[in-house]
LOSESE-468723 format. One line per 4 residues: their letters; for each residue x, y, z of N, C-alpha, C, O. Coordinates in nm, 4 decimals. Last residue first. Layout:
BEGIN
a = X:Y:Z:X:Y:Z:X:Y:Z:X:Y:Z  ...
//
This chain:
BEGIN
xxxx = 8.5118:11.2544:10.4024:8.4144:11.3944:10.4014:8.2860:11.3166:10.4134:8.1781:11.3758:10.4171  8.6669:11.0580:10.3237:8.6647:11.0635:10.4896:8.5177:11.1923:10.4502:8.4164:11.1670:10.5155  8.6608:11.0379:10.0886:8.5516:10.9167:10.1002:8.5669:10.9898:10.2921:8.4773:10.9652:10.3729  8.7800:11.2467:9.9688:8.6914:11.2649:10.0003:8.5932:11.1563:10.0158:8.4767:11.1614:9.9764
xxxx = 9.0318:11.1699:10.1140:8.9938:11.3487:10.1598:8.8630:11.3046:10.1230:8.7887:11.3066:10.2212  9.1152:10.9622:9.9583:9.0704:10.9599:10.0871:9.0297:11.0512:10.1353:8.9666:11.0205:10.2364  9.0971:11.0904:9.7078:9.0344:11.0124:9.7056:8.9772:10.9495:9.8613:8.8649:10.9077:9.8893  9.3325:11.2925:9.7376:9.2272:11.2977:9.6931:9.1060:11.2440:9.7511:9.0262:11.3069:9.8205
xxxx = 9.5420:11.0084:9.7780:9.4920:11.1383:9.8934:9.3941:11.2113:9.8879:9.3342:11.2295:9.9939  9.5220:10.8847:9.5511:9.4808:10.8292:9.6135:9.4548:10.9192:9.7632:9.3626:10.8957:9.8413  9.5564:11.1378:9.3340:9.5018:11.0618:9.3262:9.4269:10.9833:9.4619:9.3081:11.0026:9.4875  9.8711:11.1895:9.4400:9.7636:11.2512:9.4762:9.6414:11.1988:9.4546:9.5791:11.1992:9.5608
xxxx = 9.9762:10.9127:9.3859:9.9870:10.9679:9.5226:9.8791:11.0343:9.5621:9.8029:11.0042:9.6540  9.9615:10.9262:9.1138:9.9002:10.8182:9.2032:9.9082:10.8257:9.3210:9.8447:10.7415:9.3844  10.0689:11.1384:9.0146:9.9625:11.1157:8.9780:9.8762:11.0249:9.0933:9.7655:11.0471:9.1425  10.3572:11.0482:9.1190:10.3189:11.1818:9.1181:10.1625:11.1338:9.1704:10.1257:11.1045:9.2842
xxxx = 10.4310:10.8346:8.9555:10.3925:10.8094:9.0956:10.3248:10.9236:9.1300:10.2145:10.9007:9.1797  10.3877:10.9147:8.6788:10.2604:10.8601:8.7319:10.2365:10.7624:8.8848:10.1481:10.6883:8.9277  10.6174:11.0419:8.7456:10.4820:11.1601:8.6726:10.3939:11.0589:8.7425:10.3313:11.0900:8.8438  10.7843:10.8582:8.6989:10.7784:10.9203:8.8628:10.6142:11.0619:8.8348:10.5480:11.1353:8.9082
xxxx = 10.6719:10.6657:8.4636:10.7828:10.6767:8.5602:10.7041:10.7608:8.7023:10.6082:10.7314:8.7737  10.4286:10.5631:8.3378:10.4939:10.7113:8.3112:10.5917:10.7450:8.4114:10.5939:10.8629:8.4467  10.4419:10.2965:8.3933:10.3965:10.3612:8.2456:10.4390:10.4959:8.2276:10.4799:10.5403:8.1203  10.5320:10.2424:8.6070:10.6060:10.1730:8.5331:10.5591:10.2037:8.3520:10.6051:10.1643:8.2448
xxxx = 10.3654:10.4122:8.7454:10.4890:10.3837:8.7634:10.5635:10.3640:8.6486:10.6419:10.4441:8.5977  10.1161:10.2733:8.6848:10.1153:10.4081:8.6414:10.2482:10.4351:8.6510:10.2816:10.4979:8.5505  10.1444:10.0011:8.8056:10.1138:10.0440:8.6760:10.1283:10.1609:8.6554:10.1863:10.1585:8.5468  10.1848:10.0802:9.1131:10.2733:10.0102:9.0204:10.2693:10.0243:8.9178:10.3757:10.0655:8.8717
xxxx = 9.9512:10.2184:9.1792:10.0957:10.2873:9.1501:10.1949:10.2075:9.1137:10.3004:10.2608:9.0795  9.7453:10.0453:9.1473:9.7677:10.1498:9.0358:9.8667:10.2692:9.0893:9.8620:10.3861:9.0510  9.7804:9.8745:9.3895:9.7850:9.8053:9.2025:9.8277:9.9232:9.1357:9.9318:9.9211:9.0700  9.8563:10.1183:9.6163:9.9512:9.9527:9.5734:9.9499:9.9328:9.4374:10.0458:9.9512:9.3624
xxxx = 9.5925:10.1650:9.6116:9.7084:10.2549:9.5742:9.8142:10.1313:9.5357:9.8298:10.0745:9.4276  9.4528:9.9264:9.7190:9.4104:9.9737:9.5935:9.5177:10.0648:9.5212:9.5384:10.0545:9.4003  9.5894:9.9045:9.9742:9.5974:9.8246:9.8583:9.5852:9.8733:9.7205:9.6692:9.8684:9.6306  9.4551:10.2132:10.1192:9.6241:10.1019:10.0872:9.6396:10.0181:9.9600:9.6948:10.0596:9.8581
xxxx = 9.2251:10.2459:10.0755:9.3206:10.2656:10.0024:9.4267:10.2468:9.9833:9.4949:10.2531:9.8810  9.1048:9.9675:10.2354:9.0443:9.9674:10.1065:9.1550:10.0881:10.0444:9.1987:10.0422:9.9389  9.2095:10.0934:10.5162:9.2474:9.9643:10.4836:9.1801:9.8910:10.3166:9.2077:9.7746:10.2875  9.1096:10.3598:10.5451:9.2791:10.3408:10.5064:9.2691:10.1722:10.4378:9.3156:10.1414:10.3280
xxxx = 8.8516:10.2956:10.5774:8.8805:10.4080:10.4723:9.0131:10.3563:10.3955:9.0362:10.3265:10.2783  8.8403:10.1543:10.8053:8.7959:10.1097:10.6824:8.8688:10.1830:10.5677:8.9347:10.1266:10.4804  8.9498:10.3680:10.9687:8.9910:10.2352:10.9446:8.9593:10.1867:10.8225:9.0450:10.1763:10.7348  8.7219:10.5018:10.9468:8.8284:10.5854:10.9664:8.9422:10.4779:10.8576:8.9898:10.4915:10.7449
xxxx = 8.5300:10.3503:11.1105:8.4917:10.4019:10.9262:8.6242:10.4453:10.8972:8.6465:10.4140:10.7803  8.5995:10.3283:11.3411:8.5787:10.1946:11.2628:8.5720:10.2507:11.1247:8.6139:10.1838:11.0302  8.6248:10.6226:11.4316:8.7247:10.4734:11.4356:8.7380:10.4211:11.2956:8.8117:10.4375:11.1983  8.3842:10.7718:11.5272:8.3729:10.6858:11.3726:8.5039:10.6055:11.3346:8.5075:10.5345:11.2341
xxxx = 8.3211:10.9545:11.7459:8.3271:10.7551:11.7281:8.3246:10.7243:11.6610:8.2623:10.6182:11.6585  8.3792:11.2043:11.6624:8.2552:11.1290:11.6669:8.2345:11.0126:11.6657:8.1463:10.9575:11.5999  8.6362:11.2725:11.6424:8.5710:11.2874:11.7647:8.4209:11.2222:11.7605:8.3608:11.1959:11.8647  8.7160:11.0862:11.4143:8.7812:11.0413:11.5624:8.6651:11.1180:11.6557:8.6019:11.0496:11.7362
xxxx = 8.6053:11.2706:11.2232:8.5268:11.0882:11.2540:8.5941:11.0810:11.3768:8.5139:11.0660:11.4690  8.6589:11.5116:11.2892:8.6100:11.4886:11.2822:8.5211:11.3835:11.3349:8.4305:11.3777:11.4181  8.9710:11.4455:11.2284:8.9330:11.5178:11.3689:8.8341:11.4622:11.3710:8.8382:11.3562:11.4334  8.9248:11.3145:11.0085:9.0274:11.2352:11.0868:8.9372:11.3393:11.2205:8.8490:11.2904:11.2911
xxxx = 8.8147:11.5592:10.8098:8.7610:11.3995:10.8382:8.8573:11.3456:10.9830:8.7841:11.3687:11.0792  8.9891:11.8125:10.7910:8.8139:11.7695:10.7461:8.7374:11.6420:10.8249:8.6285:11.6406:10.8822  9.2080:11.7715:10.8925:9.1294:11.8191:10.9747:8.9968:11.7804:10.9494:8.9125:11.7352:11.0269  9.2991:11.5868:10.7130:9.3257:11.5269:10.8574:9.2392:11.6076:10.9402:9.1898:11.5589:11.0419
xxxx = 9.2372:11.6659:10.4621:9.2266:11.5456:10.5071:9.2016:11.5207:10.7077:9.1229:11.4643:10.7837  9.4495:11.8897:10.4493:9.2869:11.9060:10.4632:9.1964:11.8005:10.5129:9.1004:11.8230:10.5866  9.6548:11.7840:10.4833:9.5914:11.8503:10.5883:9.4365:11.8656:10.6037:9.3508:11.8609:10.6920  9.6699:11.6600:10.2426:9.6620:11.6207:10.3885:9.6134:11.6486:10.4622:9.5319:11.5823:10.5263
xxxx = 9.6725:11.8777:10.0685:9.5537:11.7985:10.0692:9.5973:11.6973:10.1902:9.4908:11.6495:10.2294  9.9115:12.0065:10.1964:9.7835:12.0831:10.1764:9.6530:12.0129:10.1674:9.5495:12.0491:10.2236  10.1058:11.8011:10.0878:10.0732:11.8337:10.2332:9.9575:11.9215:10.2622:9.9044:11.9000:10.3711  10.0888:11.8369:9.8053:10.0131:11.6966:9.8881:10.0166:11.7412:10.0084:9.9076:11.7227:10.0627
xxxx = 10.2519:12.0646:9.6864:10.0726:12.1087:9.7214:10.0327:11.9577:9.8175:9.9443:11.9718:9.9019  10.4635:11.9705:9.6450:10.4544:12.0937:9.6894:10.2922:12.1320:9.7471:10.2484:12.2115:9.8302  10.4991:11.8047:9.3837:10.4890:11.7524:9.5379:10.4553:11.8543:9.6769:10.4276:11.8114:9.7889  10.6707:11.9729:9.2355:10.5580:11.9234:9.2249:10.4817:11.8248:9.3486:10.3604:11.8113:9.3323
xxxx = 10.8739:12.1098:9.3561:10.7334:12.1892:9.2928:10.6213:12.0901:9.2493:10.5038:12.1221:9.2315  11.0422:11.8716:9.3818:11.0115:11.9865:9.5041:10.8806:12.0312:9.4631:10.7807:11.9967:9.5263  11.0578:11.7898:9.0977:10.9846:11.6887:9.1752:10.9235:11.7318:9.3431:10.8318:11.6823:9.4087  11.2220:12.0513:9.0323:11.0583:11.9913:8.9661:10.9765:11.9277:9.0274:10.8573:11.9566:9.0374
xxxx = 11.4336:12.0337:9.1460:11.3074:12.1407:9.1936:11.1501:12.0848:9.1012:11.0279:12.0876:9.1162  11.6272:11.8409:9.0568:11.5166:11.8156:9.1129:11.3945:11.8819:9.2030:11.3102:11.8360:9.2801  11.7927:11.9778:8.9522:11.6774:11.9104:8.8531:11.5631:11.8711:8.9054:11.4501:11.8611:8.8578  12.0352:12.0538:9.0186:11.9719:12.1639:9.0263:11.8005:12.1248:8.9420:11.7205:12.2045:8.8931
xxxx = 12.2169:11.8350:9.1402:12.0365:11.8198:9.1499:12.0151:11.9275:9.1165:11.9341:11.9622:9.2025  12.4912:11.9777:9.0980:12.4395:11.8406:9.0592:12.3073:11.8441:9.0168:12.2713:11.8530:8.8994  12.5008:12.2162:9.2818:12.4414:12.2094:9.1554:12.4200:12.0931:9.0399:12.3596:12.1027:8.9330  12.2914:12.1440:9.6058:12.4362:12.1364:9.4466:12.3877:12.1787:9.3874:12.2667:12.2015:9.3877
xxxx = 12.1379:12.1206:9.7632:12.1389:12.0020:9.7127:12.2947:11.9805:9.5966:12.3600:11.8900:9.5445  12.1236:12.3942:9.8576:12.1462:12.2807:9.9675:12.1613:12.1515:9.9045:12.1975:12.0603:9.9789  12.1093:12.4977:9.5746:12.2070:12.5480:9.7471:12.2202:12.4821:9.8866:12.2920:12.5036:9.9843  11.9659:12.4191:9.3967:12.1127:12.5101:9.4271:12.1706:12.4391:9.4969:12.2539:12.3487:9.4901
xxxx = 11.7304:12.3454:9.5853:11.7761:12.2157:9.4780:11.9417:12.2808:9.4474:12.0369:12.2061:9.4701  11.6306:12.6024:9.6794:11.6978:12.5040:9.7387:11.7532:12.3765:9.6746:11.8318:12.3107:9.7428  11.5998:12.7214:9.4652:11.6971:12.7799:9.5722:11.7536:12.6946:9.6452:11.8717:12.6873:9.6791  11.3740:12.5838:9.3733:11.4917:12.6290:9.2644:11.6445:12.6400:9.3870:11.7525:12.5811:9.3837
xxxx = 11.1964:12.6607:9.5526:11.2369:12.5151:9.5216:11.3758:12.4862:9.4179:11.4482:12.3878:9.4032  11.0121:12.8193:9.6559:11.1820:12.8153:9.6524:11.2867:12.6805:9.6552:11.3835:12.6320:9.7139  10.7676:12.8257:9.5259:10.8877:12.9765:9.4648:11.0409:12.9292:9.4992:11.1450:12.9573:9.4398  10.7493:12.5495:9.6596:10.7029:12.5718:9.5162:10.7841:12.6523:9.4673:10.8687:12.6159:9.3855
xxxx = 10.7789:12.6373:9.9377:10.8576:12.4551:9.8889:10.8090:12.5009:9.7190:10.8917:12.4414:9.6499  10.6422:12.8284:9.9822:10.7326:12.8357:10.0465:10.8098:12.7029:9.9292:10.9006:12.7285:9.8500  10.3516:12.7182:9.9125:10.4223:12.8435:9.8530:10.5860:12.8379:9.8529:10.6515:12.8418:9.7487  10.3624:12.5136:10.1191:10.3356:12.4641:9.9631:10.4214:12.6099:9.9095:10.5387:12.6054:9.8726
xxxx = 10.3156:12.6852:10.3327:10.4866:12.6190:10.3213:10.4525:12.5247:10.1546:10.5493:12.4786:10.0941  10.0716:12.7903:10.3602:10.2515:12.8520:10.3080:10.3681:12.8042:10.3240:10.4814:12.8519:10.3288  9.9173:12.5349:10.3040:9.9027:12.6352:10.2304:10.0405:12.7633:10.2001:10.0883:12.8089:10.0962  10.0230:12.5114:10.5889:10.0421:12.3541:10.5167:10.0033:12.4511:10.3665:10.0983:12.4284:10.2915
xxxx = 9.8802:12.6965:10.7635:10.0395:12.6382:10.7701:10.1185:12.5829:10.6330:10.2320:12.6054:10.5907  9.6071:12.6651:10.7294:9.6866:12.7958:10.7113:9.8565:12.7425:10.6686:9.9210:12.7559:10.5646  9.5798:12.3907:10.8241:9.5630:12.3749:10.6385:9.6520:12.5433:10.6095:9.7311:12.5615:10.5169  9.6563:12.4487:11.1042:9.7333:12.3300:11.0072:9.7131:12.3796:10.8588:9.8075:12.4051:10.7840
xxxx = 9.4891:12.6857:11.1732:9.6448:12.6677:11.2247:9.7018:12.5733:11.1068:9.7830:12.6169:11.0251  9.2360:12.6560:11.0788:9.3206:12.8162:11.0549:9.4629:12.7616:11.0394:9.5377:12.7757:10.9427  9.1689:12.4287:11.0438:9.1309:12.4839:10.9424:9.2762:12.5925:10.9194:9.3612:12.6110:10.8324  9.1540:12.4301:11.3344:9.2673:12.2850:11.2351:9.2845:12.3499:11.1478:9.4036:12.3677:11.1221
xxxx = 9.0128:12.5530:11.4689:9.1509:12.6000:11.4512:9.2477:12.5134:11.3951:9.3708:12.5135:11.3996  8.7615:12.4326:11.3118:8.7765:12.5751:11.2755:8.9467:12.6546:11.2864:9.0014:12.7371:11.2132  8.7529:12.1910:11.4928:8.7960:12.1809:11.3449:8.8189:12.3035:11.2955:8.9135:12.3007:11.2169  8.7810:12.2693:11.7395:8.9309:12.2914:11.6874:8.8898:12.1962:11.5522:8.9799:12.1288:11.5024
xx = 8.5162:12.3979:11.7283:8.6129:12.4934:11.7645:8.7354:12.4203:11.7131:8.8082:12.4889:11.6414  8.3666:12.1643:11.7022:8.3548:12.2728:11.6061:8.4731:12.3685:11.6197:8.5231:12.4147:11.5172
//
């Protein structure tokens, strides 16, 4: 209970201001560390900006969790049914709406493990 409560504070706290952090200064950095070439790719910065947040949440919600409660085997299961499945429908969504429907299919499938681990 105690370090799902300081997963909560320390990681999802963390992983919540650096989304902020990678979202307002995503412009700044696509500039100024990338050129002004990429000044294009703050979009794909801002949008990608929130998956470490649903990670986290992931990893504390469930992963601490099932690991401390001998759940391994379910843990496992989890990954080895979304692997693949991400596989079919990020190829298709890919190849239907380019990098929007890798976007889509990333979160989608993180989503989706956040809440088959819950």
């Amino acid at each position: 209970v105690k370090l799902n409560r300081l997963g909560w504070i320390a990681l999802v706290g963390t992983q919540i201001v650096g989304a902020f952090v990678v979202f307002f200064g995503a412009d700044f950095v696509a500039k100024y560390y990338f050129g002004a070439a990429f000044e294009g790719i703050s979009i794909y910065l801002k949008a990608f900006a929130l998956l470490p947040v649903v990670i986290a949440v992931a990893t504390v919600f469930a992963q601490w969790r099932l690991l401390a409660l001998g759940e391994g085997a379910a843990l496992s299961r989890i990954y080895m049914v979304a692997g693949p499945v991400h596989i079919v429908y990020a190829i298709i969504a890919t190849s239907y709406w380019g990098w929007g429907g890798l976007l889509a299919s990333v979160y989608l499938t993180e989503i989706m493990i956040t809440l088959a681990m819950y």
